[in-house]
Backbone as a printed PyTorch tensor [residue, N CA C, xyz], in Angstrom:
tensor([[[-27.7630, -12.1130,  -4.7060],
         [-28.0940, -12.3500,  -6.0910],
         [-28.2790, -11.0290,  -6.8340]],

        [[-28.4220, -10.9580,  -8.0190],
         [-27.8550,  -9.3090,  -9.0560],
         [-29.4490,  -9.3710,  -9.0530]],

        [[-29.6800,  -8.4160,  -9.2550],
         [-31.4810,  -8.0150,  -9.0490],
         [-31.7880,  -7.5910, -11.0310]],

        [[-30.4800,  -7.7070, -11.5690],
         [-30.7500,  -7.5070, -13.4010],
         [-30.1780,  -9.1640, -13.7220]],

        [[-30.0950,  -8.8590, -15.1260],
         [-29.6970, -10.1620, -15.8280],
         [-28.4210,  -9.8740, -16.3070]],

        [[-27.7930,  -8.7630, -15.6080],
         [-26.3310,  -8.4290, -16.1120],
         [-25.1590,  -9.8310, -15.7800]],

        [[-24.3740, -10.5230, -17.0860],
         [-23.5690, -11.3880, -16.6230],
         [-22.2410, -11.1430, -16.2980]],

        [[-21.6240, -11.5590, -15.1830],
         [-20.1810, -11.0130, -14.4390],
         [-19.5010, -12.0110, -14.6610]],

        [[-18.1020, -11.9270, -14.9560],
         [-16.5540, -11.9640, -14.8310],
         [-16.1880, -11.1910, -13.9780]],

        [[-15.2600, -11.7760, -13.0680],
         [-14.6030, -11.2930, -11.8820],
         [-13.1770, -11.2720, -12.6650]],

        [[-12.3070, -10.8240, -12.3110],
         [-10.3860, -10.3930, -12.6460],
         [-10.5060, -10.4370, -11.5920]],

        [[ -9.0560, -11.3070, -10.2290],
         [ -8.7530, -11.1640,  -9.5690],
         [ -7.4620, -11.6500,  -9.1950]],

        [[ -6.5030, -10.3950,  -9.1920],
         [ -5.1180, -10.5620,  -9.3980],
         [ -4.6960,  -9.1750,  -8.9230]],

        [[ -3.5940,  -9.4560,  -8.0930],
         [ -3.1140,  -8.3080,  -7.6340],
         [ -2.1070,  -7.1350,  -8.4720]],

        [[ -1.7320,  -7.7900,  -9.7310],
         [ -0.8490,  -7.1540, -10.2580],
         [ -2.2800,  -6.1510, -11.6740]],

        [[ -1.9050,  -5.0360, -11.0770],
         [ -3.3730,  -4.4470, -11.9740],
         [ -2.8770,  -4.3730, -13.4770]],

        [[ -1.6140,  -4.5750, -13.7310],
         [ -1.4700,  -4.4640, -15.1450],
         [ -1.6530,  -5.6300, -16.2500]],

        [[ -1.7510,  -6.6780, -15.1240],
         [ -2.1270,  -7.7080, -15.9190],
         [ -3.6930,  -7.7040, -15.9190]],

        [[ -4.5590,  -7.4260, -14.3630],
         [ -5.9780,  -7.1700, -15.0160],
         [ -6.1110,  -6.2710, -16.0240]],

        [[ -5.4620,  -5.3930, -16.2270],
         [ -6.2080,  -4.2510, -16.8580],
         [ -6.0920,  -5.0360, -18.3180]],

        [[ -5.2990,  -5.9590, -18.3410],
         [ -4.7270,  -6.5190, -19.8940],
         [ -5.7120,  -7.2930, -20.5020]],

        [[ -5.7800,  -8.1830, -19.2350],
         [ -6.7950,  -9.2890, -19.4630],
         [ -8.0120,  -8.8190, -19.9910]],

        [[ -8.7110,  -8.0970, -19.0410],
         [ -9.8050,  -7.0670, -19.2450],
         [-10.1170,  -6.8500, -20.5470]],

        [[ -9.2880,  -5.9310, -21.0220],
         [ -9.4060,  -4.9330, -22.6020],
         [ -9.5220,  -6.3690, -23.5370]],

        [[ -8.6120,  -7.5920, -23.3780],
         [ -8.5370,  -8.6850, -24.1610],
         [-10.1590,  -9.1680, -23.9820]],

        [[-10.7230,  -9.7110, -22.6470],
         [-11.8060, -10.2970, -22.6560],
         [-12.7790,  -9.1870, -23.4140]],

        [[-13.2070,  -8.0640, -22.9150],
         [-13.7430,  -7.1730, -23.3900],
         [-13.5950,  -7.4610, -24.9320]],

        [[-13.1060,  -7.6560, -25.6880],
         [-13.3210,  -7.4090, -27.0800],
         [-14.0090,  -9.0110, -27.5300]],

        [[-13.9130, -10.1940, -26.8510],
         [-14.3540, -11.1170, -27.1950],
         [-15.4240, -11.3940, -26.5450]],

        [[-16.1170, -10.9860, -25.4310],
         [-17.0750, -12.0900, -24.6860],
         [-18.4610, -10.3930, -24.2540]],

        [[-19.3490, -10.7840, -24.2710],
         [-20.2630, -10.0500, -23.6320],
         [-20.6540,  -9.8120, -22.1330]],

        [[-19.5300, -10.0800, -21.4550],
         [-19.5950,  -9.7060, -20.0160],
         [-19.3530,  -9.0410, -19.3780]],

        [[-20.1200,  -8.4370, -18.1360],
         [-19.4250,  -7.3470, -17.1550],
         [-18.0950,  -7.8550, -16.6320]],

        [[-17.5160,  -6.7420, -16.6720],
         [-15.6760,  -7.2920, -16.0210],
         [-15.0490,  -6.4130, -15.5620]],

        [[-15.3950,  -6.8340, -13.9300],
         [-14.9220,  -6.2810, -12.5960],
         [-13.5390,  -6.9900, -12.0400]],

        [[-12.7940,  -5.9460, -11.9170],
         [-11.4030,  -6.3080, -11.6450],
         [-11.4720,  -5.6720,  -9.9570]],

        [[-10.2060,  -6.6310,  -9.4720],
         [-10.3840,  -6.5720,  -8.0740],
         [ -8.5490,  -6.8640,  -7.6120]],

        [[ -7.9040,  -6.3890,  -6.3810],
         [ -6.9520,  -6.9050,  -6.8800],
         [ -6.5500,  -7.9260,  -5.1240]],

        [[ -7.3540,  -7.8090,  -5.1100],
         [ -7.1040,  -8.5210,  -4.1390],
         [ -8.7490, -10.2650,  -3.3870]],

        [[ -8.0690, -11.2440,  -3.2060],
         [ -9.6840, -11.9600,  -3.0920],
         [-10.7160, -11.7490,  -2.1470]],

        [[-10.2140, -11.0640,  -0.8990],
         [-11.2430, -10.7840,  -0.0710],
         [-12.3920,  -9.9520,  -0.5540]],

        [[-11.9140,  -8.7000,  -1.7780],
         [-12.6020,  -7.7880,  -2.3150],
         [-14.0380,  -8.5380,  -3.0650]],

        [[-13.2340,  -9.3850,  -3.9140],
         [-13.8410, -10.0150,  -4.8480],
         [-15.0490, -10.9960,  -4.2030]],

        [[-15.1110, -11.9970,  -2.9650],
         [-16.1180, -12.5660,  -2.3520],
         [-17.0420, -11.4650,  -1.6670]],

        [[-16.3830,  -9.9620,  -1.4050],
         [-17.5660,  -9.1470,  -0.7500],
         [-18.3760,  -8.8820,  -2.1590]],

        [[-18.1150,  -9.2230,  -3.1070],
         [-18.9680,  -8.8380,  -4.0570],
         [-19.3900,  -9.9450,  -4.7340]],

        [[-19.7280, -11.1880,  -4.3560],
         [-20.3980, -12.3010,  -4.7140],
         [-21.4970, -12.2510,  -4.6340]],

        [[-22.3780, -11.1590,  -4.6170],
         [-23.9550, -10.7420,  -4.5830],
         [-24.5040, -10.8770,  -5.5620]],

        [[-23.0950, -10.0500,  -6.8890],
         [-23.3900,  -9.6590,  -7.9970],
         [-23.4610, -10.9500,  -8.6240]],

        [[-23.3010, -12.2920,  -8.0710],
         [-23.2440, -13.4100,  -8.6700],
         [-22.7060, -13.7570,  -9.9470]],

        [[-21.4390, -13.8200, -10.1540],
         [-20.5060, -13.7110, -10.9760],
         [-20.4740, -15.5040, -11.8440]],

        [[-20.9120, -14.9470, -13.0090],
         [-20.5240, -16.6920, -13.7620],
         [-19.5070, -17.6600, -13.4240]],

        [[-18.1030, -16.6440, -13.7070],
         [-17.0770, -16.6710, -13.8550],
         [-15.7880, -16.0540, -12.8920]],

        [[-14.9530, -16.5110, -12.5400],
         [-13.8730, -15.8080, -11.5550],
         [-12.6860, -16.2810, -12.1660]],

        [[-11.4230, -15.1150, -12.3760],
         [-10.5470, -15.7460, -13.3040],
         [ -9.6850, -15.4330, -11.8620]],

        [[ -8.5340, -16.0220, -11.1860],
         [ -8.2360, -16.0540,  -9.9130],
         [ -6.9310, -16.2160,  -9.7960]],

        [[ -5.9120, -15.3560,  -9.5450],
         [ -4.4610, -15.3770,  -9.2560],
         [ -4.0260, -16.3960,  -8.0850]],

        [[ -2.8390, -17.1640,  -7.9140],
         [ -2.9180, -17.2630,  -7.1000],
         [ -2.0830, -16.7410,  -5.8970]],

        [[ -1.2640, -16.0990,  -6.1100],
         [ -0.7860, -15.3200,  -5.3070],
         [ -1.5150, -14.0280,  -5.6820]],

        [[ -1.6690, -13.2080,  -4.2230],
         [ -2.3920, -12.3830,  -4.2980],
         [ -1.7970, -10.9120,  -3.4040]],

        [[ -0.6180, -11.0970,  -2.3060],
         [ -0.0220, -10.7180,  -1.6740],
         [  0.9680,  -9.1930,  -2.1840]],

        [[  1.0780,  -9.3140,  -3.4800],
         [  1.6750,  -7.7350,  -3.6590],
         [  1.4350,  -6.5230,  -3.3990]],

        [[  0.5160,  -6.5770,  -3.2410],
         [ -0.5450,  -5.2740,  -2.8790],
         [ -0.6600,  -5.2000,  -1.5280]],

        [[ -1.6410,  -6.3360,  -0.8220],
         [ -2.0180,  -6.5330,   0.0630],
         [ -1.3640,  -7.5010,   0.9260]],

        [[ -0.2000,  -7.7200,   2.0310],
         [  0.8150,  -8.2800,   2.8730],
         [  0.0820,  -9.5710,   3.3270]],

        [[ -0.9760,  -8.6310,   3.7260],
         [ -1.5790, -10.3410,   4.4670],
         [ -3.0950, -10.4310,   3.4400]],

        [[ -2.9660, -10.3540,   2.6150],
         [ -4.3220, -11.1800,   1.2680],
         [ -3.7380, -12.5780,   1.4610]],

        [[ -5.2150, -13.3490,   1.4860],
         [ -5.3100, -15.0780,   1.3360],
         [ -5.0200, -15.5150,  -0.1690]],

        [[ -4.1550, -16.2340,  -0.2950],
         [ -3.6860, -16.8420,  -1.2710],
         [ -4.9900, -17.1690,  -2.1320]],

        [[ -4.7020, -17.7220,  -3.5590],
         [ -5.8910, -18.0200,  -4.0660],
         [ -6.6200, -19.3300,  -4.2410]],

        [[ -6.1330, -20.4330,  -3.6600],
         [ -6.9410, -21.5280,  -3.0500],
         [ -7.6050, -21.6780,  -1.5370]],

        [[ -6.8180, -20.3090,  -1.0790],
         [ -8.0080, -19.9810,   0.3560],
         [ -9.1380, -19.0090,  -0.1310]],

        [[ -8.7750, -18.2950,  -1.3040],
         [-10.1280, -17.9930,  -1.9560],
         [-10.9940, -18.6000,  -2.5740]],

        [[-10.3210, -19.2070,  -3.4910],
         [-11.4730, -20.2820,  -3.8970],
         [-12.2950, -21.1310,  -3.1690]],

        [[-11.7660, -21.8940,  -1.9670],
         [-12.3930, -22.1840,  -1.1190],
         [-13.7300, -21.2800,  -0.6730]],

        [[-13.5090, -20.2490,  -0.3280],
         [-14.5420, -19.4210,   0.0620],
         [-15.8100, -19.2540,  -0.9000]],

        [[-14.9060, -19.5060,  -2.1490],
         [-16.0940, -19.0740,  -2.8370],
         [-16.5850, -20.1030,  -3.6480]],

        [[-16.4680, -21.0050,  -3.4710],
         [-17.2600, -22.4330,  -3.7660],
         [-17.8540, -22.4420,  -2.8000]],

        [[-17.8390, -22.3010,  -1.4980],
         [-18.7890, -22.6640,  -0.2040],
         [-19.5540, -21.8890,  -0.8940]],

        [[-19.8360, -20.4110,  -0.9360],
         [-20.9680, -19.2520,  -0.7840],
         [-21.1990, -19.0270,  -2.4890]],

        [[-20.7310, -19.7910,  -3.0280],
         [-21.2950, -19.4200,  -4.4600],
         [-20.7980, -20.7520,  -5.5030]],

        [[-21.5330, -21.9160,  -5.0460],
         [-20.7200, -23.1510,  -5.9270],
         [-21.0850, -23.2590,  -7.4080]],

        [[-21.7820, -22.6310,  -7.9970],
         [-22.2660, -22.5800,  -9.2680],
         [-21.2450, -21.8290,  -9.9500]],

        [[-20.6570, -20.9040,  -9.2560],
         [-19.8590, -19.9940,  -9.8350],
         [-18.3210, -20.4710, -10.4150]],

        [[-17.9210, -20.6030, -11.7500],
         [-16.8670, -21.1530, -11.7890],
         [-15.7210, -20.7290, -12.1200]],

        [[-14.8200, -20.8220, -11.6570],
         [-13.5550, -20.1740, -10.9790],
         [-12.2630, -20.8330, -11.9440]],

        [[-11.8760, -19.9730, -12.9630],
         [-10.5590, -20.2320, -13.2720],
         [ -9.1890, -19.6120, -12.6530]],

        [[ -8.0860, -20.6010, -12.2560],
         [ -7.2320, -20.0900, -11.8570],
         [ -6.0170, -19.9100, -12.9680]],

        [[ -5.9450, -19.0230, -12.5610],
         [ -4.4800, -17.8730, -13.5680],
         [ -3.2280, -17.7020, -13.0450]],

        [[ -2.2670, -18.4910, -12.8550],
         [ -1.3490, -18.1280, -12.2560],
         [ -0.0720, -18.4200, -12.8160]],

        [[  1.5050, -17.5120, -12.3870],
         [  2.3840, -17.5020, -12.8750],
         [  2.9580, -18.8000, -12.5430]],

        [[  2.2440, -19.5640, -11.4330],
         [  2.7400, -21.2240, -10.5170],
         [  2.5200, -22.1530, -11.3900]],

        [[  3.7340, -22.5760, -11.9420],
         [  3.5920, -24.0270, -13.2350],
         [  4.3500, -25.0210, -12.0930]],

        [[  3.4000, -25.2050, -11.2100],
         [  3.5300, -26.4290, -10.1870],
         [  2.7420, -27.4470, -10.2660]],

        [[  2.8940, -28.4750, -10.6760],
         [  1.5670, -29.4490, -10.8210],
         [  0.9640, -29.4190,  -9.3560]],

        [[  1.4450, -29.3570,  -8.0500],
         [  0.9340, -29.4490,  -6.8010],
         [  0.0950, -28.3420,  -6.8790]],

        [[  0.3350, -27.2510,  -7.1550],
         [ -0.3590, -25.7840,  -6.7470],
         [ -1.7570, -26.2070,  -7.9240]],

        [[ -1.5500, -26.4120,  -9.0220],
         [ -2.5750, -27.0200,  -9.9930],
         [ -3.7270, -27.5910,  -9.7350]],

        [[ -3.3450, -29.0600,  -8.8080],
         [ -3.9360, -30.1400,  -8.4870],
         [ -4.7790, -29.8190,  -6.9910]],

        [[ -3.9750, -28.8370,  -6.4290],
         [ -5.0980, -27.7530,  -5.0220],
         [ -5.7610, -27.4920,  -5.5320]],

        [[ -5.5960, -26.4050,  -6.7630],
         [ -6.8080, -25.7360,  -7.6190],
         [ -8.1900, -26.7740,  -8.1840]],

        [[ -7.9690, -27.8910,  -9.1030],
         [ -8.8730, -28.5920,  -8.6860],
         [ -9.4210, -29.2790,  -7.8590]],

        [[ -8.8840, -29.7870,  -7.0630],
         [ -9.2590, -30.5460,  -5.9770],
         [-10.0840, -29.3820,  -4.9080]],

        [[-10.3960, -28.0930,  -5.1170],
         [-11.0960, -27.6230,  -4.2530],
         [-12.2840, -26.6140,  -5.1400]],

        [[-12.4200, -27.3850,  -6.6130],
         [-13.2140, -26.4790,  -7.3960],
         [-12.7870, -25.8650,  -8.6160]],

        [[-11.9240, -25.5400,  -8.5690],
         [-11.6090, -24.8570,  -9.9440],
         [-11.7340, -25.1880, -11.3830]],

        [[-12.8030, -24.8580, -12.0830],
         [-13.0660, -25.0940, -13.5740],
         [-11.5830, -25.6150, -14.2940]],

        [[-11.1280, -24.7610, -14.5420],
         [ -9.5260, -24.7940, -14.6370],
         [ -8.2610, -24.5050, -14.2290]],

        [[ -7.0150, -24.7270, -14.9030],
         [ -5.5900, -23.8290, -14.3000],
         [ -5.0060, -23.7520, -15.5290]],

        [[ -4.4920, -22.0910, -15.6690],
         [ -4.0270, -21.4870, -16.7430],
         [ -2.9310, -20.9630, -16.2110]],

        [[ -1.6770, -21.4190, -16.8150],
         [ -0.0500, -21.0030, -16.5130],
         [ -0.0950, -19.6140, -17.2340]],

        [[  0.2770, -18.4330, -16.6030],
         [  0.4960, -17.2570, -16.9770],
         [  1.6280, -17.6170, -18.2640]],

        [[  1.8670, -16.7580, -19.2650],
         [  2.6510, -16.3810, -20.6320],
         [  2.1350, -16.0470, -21.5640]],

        [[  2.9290, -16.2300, -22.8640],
         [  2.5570, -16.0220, -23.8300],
         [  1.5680, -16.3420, -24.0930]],

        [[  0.7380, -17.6340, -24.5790],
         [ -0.1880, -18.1010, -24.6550],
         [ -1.5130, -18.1580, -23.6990]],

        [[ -1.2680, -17.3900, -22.7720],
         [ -2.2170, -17.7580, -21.6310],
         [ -3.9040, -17.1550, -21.9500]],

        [[ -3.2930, -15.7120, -21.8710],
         [ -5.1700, -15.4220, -22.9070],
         [ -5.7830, -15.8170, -23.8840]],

        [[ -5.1600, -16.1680, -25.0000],
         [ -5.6000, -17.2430, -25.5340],
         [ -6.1370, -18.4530, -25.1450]],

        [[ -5.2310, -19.0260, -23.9380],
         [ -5.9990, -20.5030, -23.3530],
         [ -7.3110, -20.2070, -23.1860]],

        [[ -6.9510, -18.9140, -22.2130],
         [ -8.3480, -18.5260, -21.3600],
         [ -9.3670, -18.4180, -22.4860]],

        [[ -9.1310, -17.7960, -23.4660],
         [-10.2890, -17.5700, -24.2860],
         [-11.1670, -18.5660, -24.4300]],

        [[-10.2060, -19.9910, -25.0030],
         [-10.7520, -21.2940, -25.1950],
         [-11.6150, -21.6820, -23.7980]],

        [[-10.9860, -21.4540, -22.2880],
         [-11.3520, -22.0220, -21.2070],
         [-12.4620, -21.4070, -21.0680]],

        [[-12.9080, -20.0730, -21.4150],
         [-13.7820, -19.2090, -21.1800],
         [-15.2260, -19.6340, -22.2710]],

        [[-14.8170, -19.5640, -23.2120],
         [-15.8000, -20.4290, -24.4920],
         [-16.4820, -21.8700, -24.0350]],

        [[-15.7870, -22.3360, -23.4940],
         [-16.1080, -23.8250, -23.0360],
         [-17.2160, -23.8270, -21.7310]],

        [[-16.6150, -22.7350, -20.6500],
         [-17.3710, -22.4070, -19.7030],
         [-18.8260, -22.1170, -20.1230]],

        [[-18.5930, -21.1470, -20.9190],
         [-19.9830, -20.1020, -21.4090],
         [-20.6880, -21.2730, -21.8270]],

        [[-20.0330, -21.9250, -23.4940],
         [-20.5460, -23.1100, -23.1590],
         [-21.5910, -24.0980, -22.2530]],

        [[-20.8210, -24.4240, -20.9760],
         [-21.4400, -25.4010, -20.3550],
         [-22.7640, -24.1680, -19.4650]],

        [[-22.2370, -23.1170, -19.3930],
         [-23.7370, -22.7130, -19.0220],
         [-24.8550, -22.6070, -19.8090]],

        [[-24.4390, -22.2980, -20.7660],
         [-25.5130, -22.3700, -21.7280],
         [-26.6670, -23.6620, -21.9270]],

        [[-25.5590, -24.7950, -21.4220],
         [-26.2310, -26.6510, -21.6020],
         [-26.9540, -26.1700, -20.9300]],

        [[-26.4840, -26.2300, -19.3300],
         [-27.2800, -25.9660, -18.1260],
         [-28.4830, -25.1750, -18.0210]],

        [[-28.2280, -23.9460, -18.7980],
         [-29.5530, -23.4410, -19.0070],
         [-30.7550, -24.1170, -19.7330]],

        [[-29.7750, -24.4330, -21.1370],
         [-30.8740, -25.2770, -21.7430],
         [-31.5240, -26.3740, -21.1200]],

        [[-30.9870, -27.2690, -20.0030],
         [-31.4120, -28.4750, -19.5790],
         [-32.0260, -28.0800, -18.4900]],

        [[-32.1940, -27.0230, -17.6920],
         [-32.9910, -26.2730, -16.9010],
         [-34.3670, -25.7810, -17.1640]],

        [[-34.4260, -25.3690, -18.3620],
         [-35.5530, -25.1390, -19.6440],
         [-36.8090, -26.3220, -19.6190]],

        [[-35.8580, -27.4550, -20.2560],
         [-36.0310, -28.6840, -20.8980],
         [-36.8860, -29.0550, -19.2410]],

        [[-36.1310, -29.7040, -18.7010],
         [-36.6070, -29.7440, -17.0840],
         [-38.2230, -29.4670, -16.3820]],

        [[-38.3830, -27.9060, -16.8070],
         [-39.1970, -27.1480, -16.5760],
         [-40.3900, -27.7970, -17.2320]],

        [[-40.2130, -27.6680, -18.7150],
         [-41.1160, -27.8540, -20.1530],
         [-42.0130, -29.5040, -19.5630]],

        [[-40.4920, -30.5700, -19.2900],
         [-41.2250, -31.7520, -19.1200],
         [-41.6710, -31.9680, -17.8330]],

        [[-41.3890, -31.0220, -16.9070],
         [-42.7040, -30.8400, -15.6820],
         [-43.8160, -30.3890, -15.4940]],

        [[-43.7020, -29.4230, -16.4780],
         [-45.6210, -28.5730, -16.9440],
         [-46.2190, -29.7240, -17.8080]],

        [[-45.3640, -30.4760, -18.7170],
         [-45.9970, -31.4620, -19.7270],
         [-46.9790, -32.2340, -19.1940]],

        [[-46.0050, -32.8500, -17.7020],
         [-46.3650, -34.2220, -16.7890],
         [-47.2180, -34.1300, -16.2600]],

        [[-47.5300, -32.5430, -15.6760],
         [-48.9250, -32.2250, -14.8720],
         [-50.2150, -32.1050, -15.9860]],

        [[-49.8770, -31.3330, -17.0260],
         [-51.2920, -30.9620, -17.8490],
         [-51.3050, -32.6490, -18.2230]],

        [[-50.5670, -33.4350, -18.5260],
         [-50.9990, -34.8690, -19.0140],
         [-51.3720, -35.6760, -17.7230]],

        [[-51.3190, -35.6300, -16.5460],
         [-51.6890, -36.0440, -15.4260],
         [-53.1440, -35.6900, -15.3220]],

        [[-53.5370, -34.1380, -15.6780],
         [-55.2390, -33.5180, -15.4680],
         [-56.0190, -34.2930, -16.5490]],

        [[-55.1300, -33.9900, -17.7140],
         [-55.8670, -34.7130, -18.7200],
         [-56.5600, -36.0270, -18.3860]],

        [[-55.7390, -37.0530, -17.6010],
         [-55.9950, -38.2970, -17.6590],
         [-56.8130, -38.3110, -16.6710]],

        [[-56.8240, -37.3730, -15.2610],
         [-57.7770, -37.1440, -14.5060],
         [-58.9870, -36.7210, -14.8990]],

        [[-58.9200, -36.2960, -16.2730],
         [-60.5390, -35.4610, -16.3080],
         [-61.3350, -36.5400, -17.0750]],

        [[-60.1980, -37.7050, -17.4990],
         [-60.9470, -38.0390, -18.6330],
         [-60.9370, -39.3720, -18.2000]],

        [[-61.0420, -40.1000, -16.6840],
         [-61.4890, -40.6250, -15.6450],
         [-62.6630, -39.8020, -15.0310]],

        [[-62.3920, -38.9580, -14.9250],
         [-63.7960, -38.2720, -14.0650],
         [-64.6200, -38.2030, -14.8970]],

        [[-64.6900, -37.8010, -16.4520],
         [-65.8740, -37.7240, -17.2090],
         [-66.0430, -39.1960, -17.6700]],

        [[-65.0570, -40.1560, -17.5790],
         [-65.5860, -41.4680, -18.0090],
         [-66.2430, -42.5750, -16.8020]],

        [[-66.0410, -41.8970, -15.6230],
         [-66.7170, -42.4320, -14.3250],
         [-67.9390, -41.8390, -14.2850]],

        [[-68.4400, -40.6120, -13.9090],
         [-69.7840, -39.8270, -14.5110],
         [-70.3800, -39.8580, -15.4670]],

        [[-69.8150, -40.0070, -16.8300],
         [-70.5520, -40.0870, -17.3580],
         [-71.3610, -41.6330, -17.6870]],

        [[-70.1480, -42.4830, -17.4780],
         [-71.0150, -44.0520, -16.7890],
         [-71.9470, -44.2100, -16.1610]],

        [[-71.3990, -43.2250, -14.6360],
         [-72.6660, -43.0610, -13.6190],
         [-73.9150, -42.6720, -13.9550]],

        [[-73.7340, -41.8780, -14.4950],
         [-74.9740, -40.8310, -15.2510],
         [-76.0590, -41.6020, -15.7120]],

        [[-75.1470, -42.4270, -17.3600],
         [-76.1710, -43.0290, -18.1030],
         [-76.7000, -43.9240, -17.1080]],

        [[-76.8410, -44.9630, -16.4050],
         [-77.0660, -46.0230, -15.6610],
         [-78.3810, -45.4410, -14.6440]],

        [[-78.7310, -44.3680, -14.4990],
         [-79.5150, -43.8010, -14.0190],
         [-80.8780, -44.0960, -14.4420]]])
């Protein structure tokens, strides 16, 4: 777990010119740290930093011959970090390769092109979004569990002073 309140975006794609793209793009819209990686094994040794977000290639192999594809990453990193949500980015406009991606976690799947950072932007907004609920309903949560106890003492005290002080007068 990150020992600050710094929030992470992961880039993880082997082709660095498209992280570096993505990057400078997210960078101007979103307030997050954004660690690029180009390969996925890299990217789960650094799941400490507890990353919101993972934007996730799925081929990953250019760089690295034998790197795990990116639904054997994702896998990994839903086991050891399931909160963390994982968009996949890839040049694969396969509905099969798609339908892996969710079926083992993935927030979304974004077909690399023209339009694709843009999607992401939207996919990314939506994300931030739903953490934000989560936080708020985490909050909320909290608020109506301190409520339940101080109104629990209350009703305890005001049994105990209406039992004593019964007792009392009767004396």
């Amino acid at each position: 777990m990150a020992t600050d309140n710094s929030r992470y975006i992961f880039l993880v794609d082997d082709e660095p010119i498209q992280n570096e793209m993505l990057k400078d793009y997210l960078s101007e819209r979103f307030l997050y740290n954004i660690k690029t990686f180009d390969n996925g094994e890299e990217a789960i040794s650094n799941l400490h930093l507890n990353p919101e977000i993972i934007v996730l290639d799925y081929h990953l192999s250019s760089q690295k011959s034998d790197a795990q594809n990116g639904v054997a990453i994702l896998k990994k990193i839903k086991e050891r970090s399931p909160n963390t949500q994982v968009i996949m980015l890839s040049g694969q406009d396969k509905i099969d390769v798609a339908i892996d991606s969710m079926k083992y976690g993935a927030y979304d799947y974004v077909v690399k092109g023209e339009t694709a950072f843009s999607r992401m932007e939207n996919v990314l907004n939506n994300v931030s979004e739903l953490h934000r609920m989560k936080t708020i309903n985490g909050s909320y949560k909290k608020t109506i569990a301190l409520l339940s106890v101080i109104i629990g003492l209350i009703v305890l005290l005001a049994l105990y002073l209406l039992f004593f002080t019964d007792a009392y007068s009767h004396m």
